[in-house]
Each structure stands twice: as structure tokens, then as C-alpha cells.
N, C-alpha and C positions, 0 to 999 in steps of 0.2 A: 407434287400433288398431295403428297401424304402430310405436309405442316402446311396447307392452307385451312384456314379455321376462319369462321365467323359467327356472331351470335343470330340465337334465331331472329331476334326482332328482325337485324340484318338480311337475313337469309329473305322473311318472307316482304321486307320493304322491296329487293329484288325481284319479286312475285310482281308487287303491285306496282313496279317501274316498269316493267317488261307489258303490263297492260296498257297502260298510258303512253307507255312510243307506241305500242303499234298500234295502237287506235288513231294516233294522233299523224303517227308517219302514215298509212293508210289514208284515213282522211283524208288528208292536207294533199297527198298523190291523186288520191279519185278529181278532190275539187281541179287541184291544174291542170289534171287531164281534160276537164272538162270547158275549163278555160281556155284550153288550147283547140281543142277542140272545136272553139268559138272563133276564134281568132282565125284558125286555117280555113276558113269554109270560102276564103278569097286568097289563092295562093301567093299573088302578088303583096297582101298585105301581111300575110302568114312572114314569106322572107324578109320583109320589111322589117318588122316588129322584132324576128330572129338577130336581124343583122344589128340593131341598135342596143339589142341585150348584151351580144358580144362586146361592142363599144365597150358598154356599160360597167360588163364584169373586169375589163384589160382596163379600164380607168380604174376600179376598185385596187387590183391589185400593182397594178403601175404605181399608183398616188399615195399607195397604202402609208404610214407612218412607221417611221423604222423598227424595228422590232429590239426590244428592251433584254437588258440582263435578267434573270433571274431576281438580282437583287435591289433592284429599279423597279420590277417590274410588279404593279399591284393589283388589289383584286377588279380594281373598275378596268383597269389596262386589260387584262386578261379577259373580263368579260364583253368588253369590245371586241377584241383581237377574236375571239371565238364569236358573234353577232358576225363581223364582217366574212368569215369564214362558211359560217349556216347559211347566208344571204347569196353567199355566191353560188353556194352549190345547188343552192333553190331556185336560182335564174339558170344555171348550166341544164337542169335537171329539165327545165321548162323549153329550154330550146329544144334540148333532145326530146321534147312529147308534142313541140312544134314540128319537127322535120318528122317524126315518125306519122303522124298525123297526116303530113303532106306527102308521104313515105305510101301511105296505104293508096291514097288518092293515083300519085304518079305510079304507082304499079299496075292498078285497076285499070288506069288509060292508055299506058303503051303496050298491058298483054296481048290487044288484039291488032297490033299495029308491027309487033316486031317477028312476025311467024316464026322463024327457024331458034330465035332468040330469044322467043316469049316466058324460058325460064329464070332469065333474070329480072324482067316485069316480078312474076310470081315471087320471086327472091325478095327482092323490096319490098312487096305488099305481104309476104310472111314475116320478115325481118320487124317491120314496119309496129305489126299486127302483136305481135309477141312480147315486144317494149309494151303496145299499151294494155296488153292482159298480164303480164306480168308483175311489171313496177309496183302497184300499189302492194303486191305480198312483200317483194322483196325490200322495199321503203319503209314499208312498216314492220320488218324484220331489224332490219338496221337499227333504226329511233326504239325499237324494243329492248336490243341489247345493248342500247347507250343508257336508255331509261335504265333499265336491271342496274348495270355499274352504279349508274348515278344513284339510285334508291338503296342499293347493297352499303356504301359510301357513306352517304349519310346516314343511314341507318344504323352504323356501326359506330362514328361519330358521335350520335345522338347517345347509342345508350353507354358509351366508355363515359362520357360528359357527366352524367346524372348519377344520382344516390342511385341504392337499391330499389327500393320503394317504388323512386319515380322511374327506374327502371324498367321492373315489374308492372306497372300499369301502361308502359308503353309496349308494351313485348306482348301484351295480353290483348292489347286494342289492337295494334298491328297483325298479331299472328291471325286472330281471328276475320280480319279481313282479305291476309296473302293468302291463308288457306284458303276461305271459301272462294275464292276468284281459280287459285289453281285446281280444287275438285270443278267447280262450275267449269271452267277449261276442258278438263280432260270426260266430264259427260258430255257437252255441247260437241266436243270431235267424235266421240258414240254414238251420237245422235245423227251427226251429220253423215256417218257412213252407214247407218244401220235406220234410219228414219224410225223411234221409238215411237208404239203406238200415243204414250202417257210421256212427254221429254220430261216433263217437271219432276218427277222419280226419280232421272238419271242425271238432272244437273241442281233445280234448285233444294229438295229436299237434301240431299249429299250435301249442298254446299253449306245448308246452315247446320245441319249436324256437326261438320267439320269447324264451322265457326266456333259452337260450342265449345267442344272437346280444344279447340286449340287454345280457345282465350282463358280455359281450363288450364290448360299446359302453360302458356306463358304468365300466368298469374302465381302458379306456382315455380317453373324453375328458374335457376338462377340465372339472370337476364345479362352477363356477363361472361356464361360459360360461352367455349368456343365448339362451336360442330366444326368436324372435317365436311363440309360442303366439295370441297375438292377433288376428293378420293369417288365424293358420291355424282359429280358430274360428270366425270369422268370414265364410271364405269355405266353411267347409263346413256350419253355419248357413245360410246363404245357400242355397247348391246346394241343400242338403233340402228351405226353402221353394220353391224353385221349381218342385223336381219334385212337390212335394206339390199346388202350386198350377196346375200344368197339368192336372192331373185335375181334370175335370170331378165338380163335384156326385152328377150324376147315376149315374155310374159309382160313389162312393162307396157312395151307399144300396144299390143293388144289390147291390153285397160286402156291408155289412153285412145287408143284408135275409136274408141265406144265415147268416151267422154268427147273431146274434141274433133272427134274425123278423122276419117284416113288420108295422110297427107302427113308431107315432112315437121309439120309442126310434134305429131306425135311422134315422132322419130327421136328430133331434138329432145325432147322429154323426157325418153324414155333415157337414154342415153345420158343426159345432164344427173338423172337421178345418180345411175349408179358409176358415171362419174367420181362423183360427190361422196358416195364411200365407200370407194374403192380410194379415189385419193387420201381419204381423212383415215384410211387405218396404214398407208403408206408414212403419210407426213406423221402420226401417232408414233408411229415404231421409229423414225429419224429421230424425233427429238427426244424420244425414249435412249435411245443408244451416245447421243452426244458426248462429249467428252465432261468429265465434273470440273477438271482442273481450272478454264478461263472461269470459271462462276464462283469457283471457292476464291479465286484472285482478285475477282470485282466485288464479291460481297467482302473481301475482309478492307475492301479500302473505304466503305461506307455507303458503298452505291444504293441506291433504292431500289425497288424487285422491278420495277419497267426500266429503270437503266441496267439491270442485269440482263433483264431479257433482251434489252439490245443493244447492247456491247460484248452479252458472253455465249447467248443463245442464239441469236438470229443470224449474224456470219456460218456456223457451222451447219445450219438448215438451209442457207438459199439455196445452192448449188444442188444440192439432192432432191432439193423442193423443184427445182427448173426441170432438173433430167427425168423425176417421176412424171411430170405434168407435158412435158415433149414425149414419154413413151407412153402412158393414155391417148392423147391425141393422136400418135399411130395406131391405135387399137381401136379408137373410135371411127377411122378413117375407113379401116380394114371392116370392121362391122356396121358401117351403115351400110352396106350392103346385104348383108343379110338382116336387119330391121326391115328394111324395103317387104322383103318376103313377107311380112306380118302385116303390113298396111302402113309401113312409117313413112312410105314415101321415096323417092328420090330415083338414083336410077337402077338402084335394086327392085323398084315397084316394077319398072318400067322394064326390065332386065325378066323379070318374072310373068310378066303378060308375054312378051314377044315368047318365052319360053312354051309358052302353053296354048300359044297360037300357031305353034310349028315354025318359027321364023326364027330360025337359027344362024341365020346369015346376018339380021339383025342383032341376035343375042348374043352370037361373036365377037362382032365389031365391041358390041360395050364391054365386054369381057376385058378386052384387050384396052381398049379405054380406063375400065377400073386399075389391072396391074399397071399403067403406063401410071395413070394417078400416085398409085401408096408407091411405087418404088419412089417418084419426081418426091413424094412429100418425106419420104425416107432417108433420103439424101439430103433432103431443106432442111431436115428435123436434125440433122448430125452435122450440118455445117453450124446451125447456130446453137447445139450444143458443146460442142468445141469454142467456140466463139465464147461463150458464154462464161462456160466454166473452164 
């Protein structure tokens, strides 16, 4: 982290790449949800339409044209081979907003048909529900941090390529745009939590002050020097997981149980967050401790920094990446039951009414249901940990 460097033009073309996927991944998500959306309002035509996408994509990559050496292989080849790859995952992406769609549907009409059973109806129509409130963030998170690469990229490209001069007027027109987008960012999430009586204060006056002062800064410094960006992503990554991961669980589902309802959707959530980093400061500290020796081996034979990271880093993180991510999942298992208690839903909700209805004969029985649960998934969790690693 500590010799990663980039210049600023670079830095803030990443600003304005990270705007453009996700509006763009976003978007593009809302519209096919909504196409799908179109499409399932006749189930039979829904799996119809599902089932000749598949055709469609297992022709794509069945038929595909073989794939080229390195030094065969050119810029038109490469932008095809990447074309045919976005197109697939855009039809896969769209089946799965087709079945989830028909996923809500077939939940809502077997819940009152399956009585003893009617949690897995629910199951579906939550599962179902959750793909289509979800995706557009998480799609346009994705196309965000491909846009950032690809803007970082050429950004840096661009200004190694040019004089000084025309440097400096790119570095100055650029900054002035990545900054005001990332102050306008960061008031617009202030805004949105804290509903400002005057928002234009807290996003667009910032942002064009920042525009200023930036196109200030990049007109004057040297549009060639190199920031440690790396060290600085790194510790502020960090700092997010930590504050996210001092909250308690429990205090998550609460907030969402107010936003979304109470019910296992806010369970998931709650739980997904601090998941998320708690994992990310486990996987941090692995590949913090790895060994230096295969990296000093693969960079002295000329390797590139993405082929060091997967030929001298990524073997030594999977295995400890697998074991961290099977003992979360028992921890998540063990504590959906007490989310329940808070409104998350599940059969700790349910475990917790019969408790306070005096029905202890009931509250028993699930008792002994949950330990029979984490030991069975305790034992699954260590056969294919062994397995594994």
C-alpha cells in the first residue's frame, strides 16, 4: 500500500468514474427491473422469455471464438471479448430480475395455501423482494468501481503522455470537476440523513468552492507528481470498517426494523452490514501478515502487479479467506436468534412472543430446534472446511 502512487488528475478522474458507473449501473438496473417487471405480469410468458435467454447466453459462450494469446491478441479482439462478456452478464442479470419477480408473485400465492409450510412461501417472496430492492445499489456499486479503475487509468495515461503545461490544464479542469462531485457527494449523504432545512449550503455551494480551490491546486502543482492514494484508501476503508463494526448488531435491526419493518428482511441487513466488516478487517490483517518471499520471486521475474497479486498473493489468502467466512456464518447462525428479539424476524421473533405469552412448551420445543440447527450447521461447516482446505 505504502508505493502505490498516483497523480492527482488520476486520482480525481477516479472521482468522476465512480460517478458515471454508478449512475449508469443504477439506471440500466432500475430500467430492467422494470422490463422485467413487464414481461412477468404473465408467468407463463415470464419463463418462456427466461428460458430462451438461457438458450441464448449457452449459444454465446458455447459458439464464442477461441480465445487468443496475448500476442495475437488486439485492441478490437479484446474489446469484443469484453462486449460479449457485459452482454452476458446483462441477460443472466435479467433472468435472475425475471424469476425474482415471479419469485414475489409465487410466494404471495402459495403463503395461504401451504399452512404449516407457509414459511417458505414467505421465504420466496422475501428472497424474491430483496434481489429487486437491492441490485440497483449493489450494480451500480460494481460499474462505480470499474468506472473509478478505468478513469484512475486513463487518467494517469493521459497525463504521463503530455508536456507539463498541457498537463497542468488537464489536472486543473479535471480536479475541479472530481472535487466538486466528491464534496457534492459527501453533502448530498448529509442531507439525506439529516434532511438540511437549506441542502444547497451543504452540497452545491461546497461544491463549487471546492471546484475553485481545486482547479487552483491543479493549475499550479506538478501534474506528474505521484500521491500515496493507497496508504490514504486504505486507512480510510479501515476507519469505516471499524466504526461500522463497533455497532452492535442489535442496534442495527432496530434502525432497520423502522426503515423497512419488522420482519426478517431487517434481520438480513442488519447482519449483512456487520458481516461486512467484520470480515473486511479479518481478510485486511491476512493479507497484511502473508509471506513477502513468493512476491519478491514473481516481481523479480517481471511479473505485472495483477499478476503478482495472483500468482503470489491470492494462494496464500484463499484458505484463511474460506475458514474466516465458514466461522462468521456460524456466528451469524448462532445470532439470528437473538436479532429475532429486536424485530429481525425469524424464529427468534417467534421464540420471543411464545416467551411472553407464557407458552413455554412452545418456546422449548424451538429451543431445542435452534441447538439441533447450529450444532447440524457446525458439523456442515467443519466437513467442508477440511474439505476445502
Amino acid at each position: 500500500m505504502e508505493n502505490i502512487g498516483l497523480p492527482l488528475a488520476a486520482i480525481l478522474s477516479g472521482v468522476i468514474g465512480l460517478l458515471i458507473g454508478f449512475m449508469l449501473g443504477a439506471n440500466i438496473t432500475k430500467w430492467l427491473l422494470d422490463v422485467a417487471s413487464t414481461l412477468t405480469n404473465n408467468t407463463l410468458t415470464g419463463l418462456g422469455i427466461a428460458v430462451v435467454l438461457l438458450i441464448i447466453i449457452g449459444a454465446i459462450l458455447k459458439f464464442a471464438p477461441a480465445k487468443l494469446s496475448s500476442e495475437e491478441r488486439s485492441r478490437l479482439s479484446t474489446s469484443i471479448e469484453w462486449l460479449r462478456v457485459m452482454f452476458v452478464i446483462i441477460l443472466a442479470f435479467f433472468i435472475i430480475a425475471m424469476l425474482a419477480y415471479m419469485g414475489i408473485v409465487l410466494g404471495k400465492s402459495l403463503e395461504g395455501s401451504l399452512d404449516q409450510a407457509a414459511f417458505l412461501a414467505r421465504f420466496i417472496s422475501f428472497l424474491s423482494e430483496g434481489i429487486t430492492v437491492l441490485s440497483p445499489m449493489v450494480m451500480g456499486l460494481l460499474l462505480g468501481l470499474i468506472g473509478a479503475s478505468l478513469g484512475s487509468t486513463y487518467g494517469q495515461e493521459a497525463i504521463l503522455r503530455t508536456s507539463v503545461t498541457t498537463g497542468r490544464i488537464i489536472t486543473g479542469i479535471v480536479s475541479a470537476i472530481g472535487g466538486a462531485i466528491f464534496v457534492f457527494g459527501i453533502g448530498a449523504a448529509l442531507n439525506w440523513l439529516y434532511q438540511f432545512d437549506n441542502p444547497e449550503k451543504w452540497t452545491t455551494y461546497p461544491a463549487l468552492i471546492a471546484a475553485v480551490i481545486l482547479l487552483v491546486v491543479g493549475l499550479a502543482a506538478n501534474p506528474k507528481r505521484q500521491y500515496p492514494i493507497g496508504m490514504v484508501i486504505y486507512t480510510a476503508l479501515r476507519s469505516l470498517l471499524n466504526i461500522i463494526r463497533s455497532i452492535e448488531p442489535l442496534i442495527y435491526v432496530i434502525v432497520f426494523a423502522v426503515w423497512v419493518g419488522i420482519g426478517p428482511f431487517a434481520g438480513v441487513l442488519a447482519l449483512t452490514i456487520h458481516t461486512i466488516a467484520a470480515l473486511g478487517k479479518l481478510y485486511s490483517e491476512q493479507v497484511e501478515s502473508i509471506s513477502e518471499g513468493p512476491i519478491e520471486a514473481i516481481t523479480a521475474t517481471g511479473a505485472s502487479r495483477v499478476q503478482t497479486v495472483v500468482y503470489a498473493v491470492v494462494p496464500q489468502v484463499v484458505p484463511p479467506f474460506i475458514a474466516f467466512t465458514l466461522y462468521r456464518w456460524d456466528i451469524n447462525v448462532r445470532f439470528s436468534t437473538v436479532i429475532g428479539f429486536a424485530g429481525g424476524g425469524g424464529i427468534g421473533f417467534v421464540l420471543v412472543q411464545n416467551i411472553n405469552l407464557l407458552k413455554y412448551r412452545q418456546a422449548s420445543v424451538m429451543m431445542i430446534a435452534i441447538a439441533v440447527v447450529v450444532i447440524s450447521l457446525d458439523y456442515l461447516s467443519s466437513k467442508i472446511r477440511k474439505r476445502i482446505i
